[in-house]
One Martini backbone bead per residue (centre of mass of N, CA, C, O) as a GRO file, in nm:
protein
  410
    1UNK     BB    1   2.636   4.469  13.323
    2UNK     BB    2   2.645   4.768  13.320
    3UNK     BB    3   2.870   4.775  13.097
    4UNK     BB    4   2.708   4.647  12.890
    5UNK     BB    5   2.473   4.857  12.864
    6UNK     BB    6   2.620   5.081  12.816
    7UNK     BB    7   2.762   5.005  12.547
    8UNK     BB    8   2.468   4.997  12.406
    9UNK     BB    9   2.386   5.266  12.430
   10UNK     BB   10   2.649   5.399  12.319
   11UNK     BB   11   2.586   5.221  12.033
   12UNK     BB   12   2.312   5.371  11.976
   13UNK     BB   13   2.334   5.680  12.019
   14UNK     BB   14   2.550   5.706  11.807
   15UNK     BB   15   2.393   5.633  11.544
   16UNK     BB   16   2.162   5.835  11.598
   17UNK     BB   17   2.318   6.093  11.605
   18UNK     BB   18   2.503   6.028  11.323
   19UNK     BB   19   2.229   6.039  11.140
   20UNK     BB   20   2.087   6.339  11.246
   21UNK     BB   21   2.343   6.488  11.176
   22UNK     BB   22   2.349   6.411  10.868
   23UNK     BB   23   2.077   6.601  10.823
   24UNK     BB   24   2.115   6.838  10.925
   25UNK     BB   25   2.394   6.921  10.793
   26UNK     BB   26   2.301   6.890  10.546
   27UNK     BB   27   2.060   7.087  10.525
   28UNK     BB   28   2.228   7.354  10.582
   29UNK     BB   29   2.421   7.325  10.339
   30UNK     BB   30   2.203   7.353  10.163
   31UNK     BB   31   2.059   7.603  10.184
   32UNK     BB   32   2.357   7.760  10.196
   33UNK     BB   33   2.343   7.715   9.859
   34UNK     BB   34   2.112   7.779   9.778
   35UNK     BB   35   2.081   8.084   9.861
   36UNK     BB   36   2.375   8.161   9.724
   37UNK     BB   37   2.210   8.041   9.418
   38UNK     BB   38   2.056   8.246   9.360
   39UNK     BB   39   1.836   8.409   9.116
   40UNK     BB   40   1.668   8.574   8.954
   41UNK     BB   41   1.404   8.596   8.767
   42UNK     BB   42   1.218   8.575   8.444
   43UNK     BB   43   0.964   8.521   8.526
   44UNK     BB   44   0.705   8.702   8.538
   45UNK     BB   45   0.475   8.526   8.722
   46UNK     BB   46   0.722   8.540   8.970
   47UNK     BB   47   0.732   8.822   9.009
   48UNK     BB   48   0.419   8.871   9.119
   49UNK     BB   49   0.455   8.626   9.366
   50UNK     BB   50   0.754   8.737   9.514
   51UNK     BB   51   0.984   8.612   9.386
   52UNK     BB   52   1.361   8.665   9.472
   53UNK     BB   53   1.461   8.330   9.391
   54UNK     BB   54   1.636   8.085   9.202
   55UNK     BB   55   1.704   7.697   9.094
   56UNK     BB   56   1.813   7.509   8.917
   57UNK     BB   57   1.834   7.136   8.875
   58UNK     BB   58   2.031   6.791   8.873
   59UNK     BB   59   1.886   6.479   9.021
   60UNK     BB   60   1.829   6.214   8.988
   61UNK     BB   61   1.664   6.181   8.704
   62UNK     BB   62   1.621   6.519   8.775
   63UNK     BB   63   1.410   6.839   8.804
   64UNK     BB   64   1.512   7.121   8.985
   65UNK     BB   65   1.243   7.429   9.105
   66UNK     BB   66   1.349   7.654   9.314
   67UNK     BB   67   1.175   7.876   9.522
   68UNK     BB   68   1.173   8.195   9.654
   69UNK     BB   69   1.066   8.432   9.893
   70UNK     BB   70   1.082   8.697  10.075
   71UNK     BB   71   0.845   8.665  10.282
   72UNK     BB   72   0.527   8.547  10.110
   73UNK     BB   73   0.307   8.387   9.987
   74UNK     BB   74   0.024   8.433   9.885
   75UNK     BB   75  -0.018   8.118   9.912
   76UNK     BB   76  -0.078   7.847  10.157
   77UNK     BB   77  -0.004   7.556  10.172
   78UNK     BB   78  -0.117   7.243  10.274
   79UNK     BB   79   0.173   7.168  10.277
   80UNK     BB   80   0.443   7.186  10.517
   81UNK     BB   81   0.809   7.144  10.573
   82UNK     BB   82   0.952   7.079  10.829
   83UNK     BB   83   1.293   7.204  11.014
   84UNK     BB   84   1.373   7.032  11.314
   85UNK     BB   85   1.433   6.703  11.369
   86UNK     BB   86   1.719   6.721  11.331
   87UNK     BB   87   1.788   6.897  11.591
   88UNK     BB   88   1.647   6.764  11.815
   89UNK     BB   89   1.767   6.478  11.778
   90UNK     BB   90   2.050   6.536  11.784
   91UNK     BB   91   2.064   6.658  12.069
   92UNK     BB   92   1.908   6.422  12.227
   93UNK     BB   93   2.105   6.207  12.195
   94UNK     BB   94   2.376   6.382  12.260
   95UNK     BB   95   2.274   6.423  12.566
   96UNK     BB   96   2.267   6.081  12.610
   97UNK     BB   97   2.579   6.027  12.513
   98UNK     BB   98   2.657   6.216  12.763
   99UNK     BB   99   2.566   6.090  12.995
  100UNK     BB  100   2.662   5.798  12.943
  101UNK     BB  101   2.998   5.838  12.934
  102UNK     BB  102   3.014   6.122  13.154
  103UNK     BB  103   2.754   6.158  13.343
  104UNK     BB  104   2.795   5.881  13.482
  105UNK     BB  105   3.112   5.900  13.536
  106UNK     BB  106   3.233   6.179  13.658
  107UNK     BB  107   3.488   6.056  13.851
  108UNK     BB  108   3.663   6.005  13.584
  109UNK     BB  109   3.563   6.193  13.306
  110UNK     BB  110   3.551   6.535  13.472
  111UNK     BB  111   3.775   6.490  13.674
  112UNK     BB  112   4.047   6.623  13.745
  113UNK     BB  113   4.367   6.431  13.757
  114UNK     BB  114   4.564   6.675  13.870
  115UNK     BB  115   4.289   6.769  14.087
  116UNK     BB  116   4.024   6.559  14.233
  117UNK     BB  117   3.997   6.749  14.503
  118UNK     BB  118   3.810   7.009  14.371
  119UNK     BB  119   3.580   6.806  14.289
  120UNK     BB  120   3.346   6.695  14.267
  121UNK     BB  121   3.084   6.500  14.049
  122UNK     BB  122   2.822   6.700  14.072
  123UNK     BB  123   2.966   6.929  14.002
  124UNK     BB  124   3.068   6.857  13.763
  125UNK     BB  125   2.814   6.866  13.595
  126UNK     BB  126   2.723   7.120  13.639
  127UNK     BB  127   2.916   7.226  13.515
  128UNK     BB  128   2.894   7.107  13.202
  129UNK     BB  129   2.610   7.219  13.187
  130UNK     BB  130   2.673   7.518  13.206
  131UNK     BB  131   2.834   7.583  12.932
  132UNK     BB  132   2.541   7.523  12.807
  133UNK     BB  133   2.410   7.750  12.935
  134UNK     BB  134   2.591   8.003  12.913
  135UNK     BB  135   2.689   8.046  12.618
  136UNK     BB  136   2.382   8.085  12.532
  137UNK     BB  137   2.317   8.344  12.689
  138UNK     BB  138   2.535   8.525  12.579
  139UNK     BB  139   2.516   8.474  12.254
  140UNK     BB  140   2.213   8.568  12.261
  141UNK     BB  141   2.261   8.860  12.371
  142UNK     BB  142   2.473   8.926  12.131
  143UNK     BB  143   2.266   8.912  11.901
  144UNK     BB  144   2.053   9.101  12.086
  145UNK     BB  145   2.224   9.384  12.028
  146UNK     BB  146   2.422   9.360  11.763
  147UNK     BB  147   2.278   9.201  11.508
  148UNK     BB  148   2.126   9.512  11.406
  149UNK     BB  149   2.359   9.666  11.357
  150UNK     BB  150   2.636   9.805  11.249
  151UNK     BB  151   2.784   9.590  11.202
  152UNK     BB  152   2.663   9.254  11.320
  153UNK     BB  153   2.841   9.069  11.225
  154UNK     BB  154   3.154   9.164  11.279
  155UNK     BB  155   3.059   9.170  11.608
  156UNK     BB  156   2.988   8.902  11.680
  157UNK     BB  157   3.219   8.714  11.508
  158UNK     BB  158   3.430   8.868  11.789
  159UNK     BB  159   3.253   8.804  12.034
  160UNK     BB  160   3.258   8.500  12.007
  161UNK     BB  161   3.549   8.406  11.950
  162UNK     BB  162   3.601   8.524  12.227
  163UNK     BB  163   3.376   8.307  12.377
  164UNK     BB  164   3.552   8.027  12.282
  165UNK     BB  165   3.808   8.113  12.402
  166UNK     BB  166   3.734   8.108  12.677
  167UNK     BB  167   3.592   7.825  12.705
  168UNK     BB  168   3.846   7.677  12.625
  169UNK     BB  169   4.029   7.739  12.876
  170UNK     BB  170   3.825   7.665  13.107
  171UNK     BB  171   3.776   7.366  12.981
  172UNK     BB  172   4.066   7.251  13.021
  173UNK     BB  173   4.085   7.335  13.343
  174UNK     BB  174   3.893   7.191  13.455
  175UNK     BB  175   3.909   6.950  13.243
  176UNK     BB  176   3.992   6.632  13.113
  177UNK     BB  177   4.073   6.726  12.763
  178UNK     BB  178   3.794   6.523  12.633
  179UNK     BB  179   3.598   6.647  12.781
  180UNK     BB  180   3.660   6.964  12.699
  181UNK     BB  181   3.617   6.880  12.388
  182UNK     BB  182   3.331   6.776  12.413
  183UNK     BB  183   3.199   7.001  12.543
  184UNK     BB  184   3.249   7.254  12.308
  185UNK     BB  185   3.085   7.082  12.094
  186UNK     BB  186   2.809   7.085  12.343
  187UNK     BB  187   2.779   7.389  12.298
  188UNK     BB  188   2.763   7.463  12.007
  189UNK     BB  189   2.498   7.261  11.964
  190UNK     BB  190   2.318   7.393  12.159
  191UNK     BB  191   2.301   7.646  12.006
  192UNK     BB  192   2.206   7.566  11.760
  193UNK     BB  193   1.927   7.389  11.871
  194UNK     BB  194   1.839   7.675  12.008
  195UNK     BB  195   1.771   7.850  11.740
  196UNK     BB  196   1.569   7.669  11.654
  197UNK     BB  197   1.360   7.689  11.924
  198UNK     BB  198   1.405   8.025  11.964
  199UNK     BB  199   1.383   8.123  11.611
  200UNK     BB  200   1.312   7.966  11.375
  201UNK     BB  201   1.065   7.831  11.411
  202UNK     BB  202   0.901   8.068  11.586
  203UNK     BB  203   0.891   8.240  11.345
  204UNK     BB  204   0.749   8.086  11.149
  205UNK     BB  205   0.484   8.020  11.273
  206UNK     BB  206   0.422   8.342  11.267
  207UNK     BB  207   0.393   8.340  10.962
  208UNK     BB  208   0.185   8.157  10.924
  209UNK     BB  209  -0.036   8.266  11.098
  210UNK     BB  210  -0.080   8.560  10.931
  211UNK     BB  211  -0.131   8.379  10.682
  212UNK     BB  212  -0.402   8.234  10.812
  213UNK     BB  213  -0.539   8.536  10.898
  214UNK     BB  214  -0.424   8.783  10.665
  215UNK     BB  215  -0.190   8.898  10.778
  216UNK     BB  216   0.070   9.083  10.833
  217UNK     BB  217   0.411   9.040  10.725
  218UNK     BB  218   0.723   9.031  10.906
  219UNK     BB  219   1.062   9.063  10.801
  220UNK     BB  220   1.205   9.001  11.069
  221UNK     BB  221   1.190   8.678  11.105
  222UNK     BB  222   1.358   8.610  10.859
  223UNK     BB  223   1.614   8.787  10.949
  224UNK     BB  224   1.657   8.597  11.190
  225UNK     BB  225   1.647   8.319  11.105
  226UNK     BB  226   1.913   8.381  10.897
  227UNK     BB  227   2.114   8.446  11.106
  228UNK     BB  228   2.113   8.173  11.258
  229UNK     BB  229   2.185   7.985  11.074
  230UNK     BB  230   2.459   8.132  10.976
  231UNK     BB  231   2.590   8.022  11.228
  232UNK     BB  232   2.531   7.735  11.236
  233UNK     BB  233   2.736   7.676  10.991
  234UNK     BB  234   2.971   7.790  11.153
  235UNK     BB  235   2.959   7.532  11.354
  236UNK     BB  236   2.996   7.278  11.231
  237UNK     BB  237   3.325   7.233  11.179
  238UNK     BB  238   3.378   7.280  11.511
  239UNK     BB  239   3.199   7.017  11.638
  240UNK     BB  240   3.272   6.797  11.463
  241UNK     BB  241   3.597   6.841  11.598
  242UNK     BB  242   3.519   6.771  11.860
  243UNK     BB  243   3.382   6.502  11.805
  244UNK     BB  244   3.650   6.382  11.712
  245UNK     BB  245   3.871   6.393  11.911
  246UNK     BB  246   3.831   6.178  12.114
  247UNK     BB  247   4.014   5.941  11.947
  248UNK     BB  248   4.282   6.162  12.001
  249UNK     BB  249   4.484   6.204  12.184
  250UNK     BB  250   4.731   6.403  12.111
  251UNK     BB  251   4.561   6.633  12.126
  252UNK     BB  252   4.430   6.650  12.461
  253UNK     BB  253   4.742   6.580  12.564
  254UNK     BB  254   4.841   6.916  12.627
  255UNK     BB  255   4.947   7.183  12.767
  256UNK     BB  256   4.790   7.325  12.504
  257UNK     BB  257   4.475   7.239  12.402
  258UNK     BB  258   4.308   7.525  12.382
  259UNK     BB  259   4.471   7.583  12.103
  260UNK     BB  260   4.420   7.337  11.944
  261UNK     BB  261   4.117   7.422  11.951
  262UNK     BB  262   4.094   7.687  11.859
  263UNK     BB  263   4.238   7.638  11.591
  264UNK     BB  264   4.050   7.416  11.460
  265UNK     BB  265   3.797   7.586  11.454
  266UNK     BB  266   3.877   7.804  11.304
  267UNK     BB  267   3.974   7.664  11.058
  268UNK     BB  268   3.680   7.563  11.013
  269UNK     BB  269   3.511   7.852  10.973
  270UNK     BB  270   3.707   7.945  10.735
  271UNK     BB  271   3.622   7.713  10.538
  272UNK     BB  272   3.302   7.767  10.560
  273UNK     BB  273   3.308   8.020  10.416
  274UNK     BB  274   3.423   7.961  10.127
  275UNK     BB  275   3.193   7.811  10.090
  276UNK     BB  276   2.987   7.989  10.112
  277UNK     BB  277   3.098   8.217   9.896
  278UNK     BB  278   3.133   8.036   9.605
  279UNK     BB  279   2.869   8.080   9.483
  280UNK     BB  280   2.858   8.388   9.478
  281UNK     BB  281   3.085   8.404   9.319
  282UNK     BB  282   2.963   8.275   9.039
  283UNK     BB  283   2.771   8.505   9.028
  284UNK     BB  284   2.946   8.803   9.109
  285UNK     BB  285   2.884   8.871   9.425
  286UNK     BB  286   3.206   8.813   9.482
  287UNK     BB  287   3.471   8.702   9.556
  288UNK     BB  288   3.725   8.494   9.593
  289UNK     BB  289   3.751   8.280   9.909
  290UNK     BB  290   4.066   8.157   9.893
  291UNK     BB  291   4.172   8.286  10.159
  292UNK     BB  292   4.023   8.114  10.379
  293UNK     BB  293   4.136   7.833  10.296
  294UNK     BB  294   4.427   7.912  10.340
  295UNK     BB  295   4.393   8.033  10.659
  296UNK     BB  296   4.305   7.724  10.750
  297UNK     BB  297   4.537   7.529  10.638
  298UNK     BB  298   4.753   7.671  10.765
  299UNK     BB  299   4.631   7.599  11.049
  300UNK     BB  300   4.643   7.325  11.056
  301UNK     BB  301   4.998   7.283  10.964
  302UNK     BB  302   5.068   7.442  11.224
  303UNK     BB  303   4.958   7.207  11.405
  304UNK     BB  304   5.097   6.970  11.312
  305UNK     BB  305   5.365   7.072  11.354
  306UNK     BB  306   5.371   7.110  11.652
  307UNK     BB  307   5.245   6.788  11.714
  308UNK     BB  308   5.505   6.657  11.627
  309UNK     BB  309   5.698   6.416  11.657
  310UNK     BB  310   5.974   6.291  11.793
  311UNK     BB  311   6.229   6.099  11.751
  312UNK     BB  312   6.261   5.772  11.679
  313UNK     BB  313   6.373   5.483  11.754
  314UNK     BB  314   6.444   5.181  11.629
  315UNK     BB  315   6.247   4.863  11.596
  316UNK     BB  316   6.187   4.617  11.608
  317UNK     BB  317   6.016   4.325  11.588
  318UNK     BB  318   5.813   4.074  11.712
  319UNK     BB  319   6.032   3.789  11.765
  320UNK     BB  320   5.797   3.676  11.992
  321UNK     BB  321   5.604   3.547  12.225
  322UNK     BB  322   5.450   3.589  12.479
  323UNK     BB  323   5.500   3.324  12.662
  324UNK     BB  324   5.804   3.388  12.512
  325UNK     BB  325   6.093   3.566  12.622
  326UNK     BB  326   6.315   3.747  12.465
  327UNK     BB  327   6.611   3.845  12.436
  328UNK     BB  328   6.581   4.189  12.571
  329UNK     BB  329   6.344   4.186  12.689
  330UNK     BB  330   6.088   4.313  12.859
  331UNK     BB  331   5.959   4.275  13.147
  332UNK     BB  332   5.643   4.219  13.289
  333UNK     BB  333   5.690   4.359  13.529
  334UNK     BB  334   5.738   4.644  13.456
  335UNK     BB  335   5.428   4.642  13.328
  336UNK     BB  336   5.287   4.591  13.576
  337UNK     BB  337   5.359   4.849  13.738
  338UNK     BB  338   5.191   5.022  13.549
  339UNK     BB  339   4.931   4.920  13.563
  340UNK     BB  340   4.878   4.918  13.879
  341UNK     BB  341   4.880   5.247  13.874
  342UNK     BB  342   4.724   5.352  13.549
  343UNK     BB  343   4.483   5.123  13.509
  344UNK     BB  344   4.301   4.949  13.740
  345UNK     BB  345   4.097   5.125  13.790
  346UNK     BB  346   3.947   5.080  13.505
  347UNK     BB  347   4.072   4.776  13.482
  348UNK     BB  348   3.891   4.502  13.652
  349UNK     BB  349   3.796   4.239  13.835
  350UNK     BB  350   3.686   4.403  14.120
  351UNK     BB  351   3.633   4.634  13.949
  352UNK     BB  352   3.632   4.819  13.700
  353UNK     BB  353   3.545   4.721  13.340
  354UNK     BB  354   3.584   4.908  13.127
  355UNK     BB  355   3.545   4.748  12.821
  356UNK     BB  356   3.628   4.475  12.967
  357UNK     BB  357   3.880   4.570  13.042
  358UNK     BB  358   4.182   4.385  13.200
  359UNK     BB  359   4.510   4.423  13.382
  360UNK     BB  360   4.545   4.225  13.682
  361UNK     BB  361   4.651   4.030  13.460
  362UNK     BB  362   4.805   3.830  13.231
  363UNK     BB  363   4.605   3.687  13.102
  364UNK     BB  364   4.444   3.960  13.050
  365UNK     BB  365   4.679   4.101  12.883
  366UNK     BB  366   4.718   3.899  12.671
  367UNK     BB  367   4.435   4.003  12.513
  368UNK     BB  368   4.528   4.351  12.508
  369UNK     BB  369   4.819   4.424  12.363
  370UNK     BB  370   4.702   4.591  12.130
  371UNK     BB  371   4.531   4.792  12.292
  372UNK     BB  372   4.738   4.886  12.458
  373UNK     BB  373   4.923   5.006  12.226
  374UNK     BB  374   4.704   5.224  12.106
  375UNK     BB  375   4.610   5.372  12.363
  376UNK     BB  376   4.943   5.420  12.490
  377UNK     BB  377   5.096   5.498  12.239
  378UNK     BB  378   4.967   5.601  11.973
  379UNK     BB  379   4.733   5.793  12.108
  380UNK     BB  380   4.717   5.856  12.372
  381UNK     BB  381   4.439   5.796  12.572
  382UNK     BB  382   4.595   5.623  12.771
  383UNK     BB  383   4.514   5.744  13.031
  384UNK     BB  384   4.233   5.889  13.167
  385UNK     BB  385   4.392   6.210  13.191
  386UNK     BB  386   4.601   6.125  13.356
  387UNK     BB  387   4.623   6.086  13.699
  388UNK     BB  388   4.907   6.009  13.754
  389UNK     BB  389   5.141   6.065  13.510
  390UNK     BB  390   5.214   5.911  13.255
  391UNK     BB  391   5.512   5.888  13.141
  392UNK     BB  392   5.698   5.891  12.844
  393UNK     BB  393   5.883   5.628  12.968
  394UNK     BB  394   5.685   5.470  12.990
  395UNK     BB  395   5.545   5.427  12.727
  396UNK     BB  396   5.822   5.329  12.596
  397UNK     BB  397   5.795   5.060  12.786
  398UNK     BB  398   5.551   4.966  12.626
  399UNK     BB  399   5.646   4.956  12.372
  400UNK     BB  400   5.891   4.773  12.399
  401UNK     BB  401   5.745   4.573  12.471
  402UNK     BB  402   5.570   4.471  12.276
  403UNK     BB  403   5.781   4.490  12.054
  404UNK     BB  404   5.947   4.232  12.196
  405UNK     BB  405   5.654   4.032  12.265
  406UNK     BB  406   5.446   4.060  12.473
  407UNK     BB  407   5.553   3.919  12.774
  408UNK     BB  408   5.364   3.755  13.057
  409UNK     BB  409   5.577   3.629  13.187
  410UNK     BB  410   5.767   3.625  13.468
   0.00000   0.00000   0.00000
């Protein structure tokens, strides 16, 4: 009962997290489109009350002309709306999502299965809990010290490469692969909503009050908040990208995984860079961004060639029932060694049984030849973390039962 619990909120917070994450992430794209394009107004009653950009668009059969102010407006208006539930939703489901997955059982999913003595569950829980809140004091740190120096963007945007450099090499080697990918995009992702919760709103507040009070506007306060915006930025299409990775083994069960994390988040970066520029080269305001797009996709390109699979023999088609083992077909014995090793820990009638699925009997591995197939075969997903050390002749030995008629017969 606890497992069927666990899979409702886990498919209920996911569900939340993936709607929410996709107004945040909407929001913030479109922000960083709009602040990009916009153009000096031409309207003189425009420019006496202080807009230093607006914008035409025509969307759903309407017209519609924002305009940006530089500081603040004259009058402040009776509605005002604010964006930040958005990200906060986004953070608070997905640190629920991230309790029920990985840190309700961390002695399977964050303990390193290479060395399983090395920290208890409670360490490893701390541990992964410190990375979201290292990562934060450190950025944060970076951000307030070289911010607004010269060169303050190209310092600060060479410093954090740095720092995501370290964190994903420590988190790959301290956890096993999947959750080490998922904890560097909820670092990622806690440093975004705490932007927002520790200067983009804090700032926004303190000049609403300001203009509610008489008092003149620091824009120092816009000038910080639109740098952490524009940092939240570069990082949604590398968060977006840890944060699908675990549905893929063969991404995090590499012996380089932490490269492979680096270079894929690097290429989001390159990516969104390209896109943010873009807007700008229209207006005429900077070069044309496609070389950002080219060393994104080239770096894309580098990694599937290094983790393209090496060459595989032909093998027929399926040509019996589980029930009846054609000649020449792999004993479901031999395959039945393999799950007693690698698989009946998190799979079993009498122990845990993850996502329901139990493979301590033939009856129940004939339920389940399909799943079987896909997640220790094709995605190479499974064992989670490989604790046993499930090697390249097992999976093959597993592909070959599958493809063979996967008979269950003794």
């Amino acid at each position: 009962m606890e497992g069927y619990i666990l899979d409702w909120a886990n498919l209920l917070l996911r569900w939340l997290h993936v709607i929410t994450a996709i107004a945040w992430v909407g929001s913030s794209f479109y922000f960083v489109f709009l602040d990009s394009s916009l153009t000096p107004p031409e309207d003189e009653d425009l420019k006496k009350q202080g807009v230093s950009g607006e914008l035409w668009a025509v969307h759903g059969g309407g017209f519609y002309h924002p305009v940006k102010f530089n500081v603040s407006p004259p009058k402040l208006p009776d509605h005002l709306h604010w964006f930040y539930w958005e990200s906060y939703t986004t953070w608070l489901s997905g640190f629920a999502l991230l309790t029920v997955s990985y840190l309700w059982n961390a002695n399977i999913y964050l303990v390193n299965p290479a060395d399983p003595n090395a920290m208890s569950a409670p360490l490893a829980v701390f541990t992964a809990l410190s990375f979201l809140a290292v990562f934060w004091l450190l950025y944060d740190g970076i951000c307030r010290v070289f911010g607004f120096k010269k060169h303050g963007d190209a310092i600060v945007g060479a410093m954090v490469l740095v720092l995501v450099c370290i964190a994903a090499y420590l988190a790959c080697h301290i956890f096993p692969g999947q959750a080490a990918f998922l904890l560097m995009g909820a670092m990622l992702a806690t440093s975004m909503s705490a932007n927002v919760f520790f200067w983009i709103i804090p700032g926004q507040r303190t000049v609403v009050r300001a203009l509610k009070n008489g008092d003149p506007v620091d824009p120092v306060y816009g000038k910080r908040g639109k740098q952490r915006s524009v940092h939240n930025t570069y990082f949604t299409l590398p968060v977006l990208f840890a944060m699908l990775s675990n549905h893929y083994g063969w991404l995090y069960n590499q012996k380089y995984n932490w490269l492979v994390l680096i270079g894929m988040m690097f290429a989001g970066a390159a990516i969104r860079q390209f896109f943010v520029l873009r807007h700008g080269h229209k207006l005429g305001r900077n070069k044309h961004p496609w070389p950002y797009a080219l060393i994104g996709v080239l770096v894309i390109l580098g990694v599937i060639a290094w983790l393209r699979p090496g060459p595989q023999p032909a093998v027929a088609a399926r040509p019996a029932p589980a029930s009846q083992p054609a000649a020449g077909a792999v004993p479901y014995g031999e395959v039945a060694k393999v799950f007693a090793q690698h698989c009946v820990l998190c799979h079993s009638a009498t122990g845990l049984a993850q996502k329901n699925v139990k493979l301590d009997s033939p009856q129940e591995v004939a339920q389940h030849t399909q799943q079987i197939y896909q997640q220790v075969v094709v995605l190479r997903k499974m064992p989670f973390g490989n604790p046993e050390g499930l090697s390249a002749d097992e999976r093959d030995l597993v592909k070959r039962w599958f493809e063979s008629g996967a008979s269950t017969a003794p």
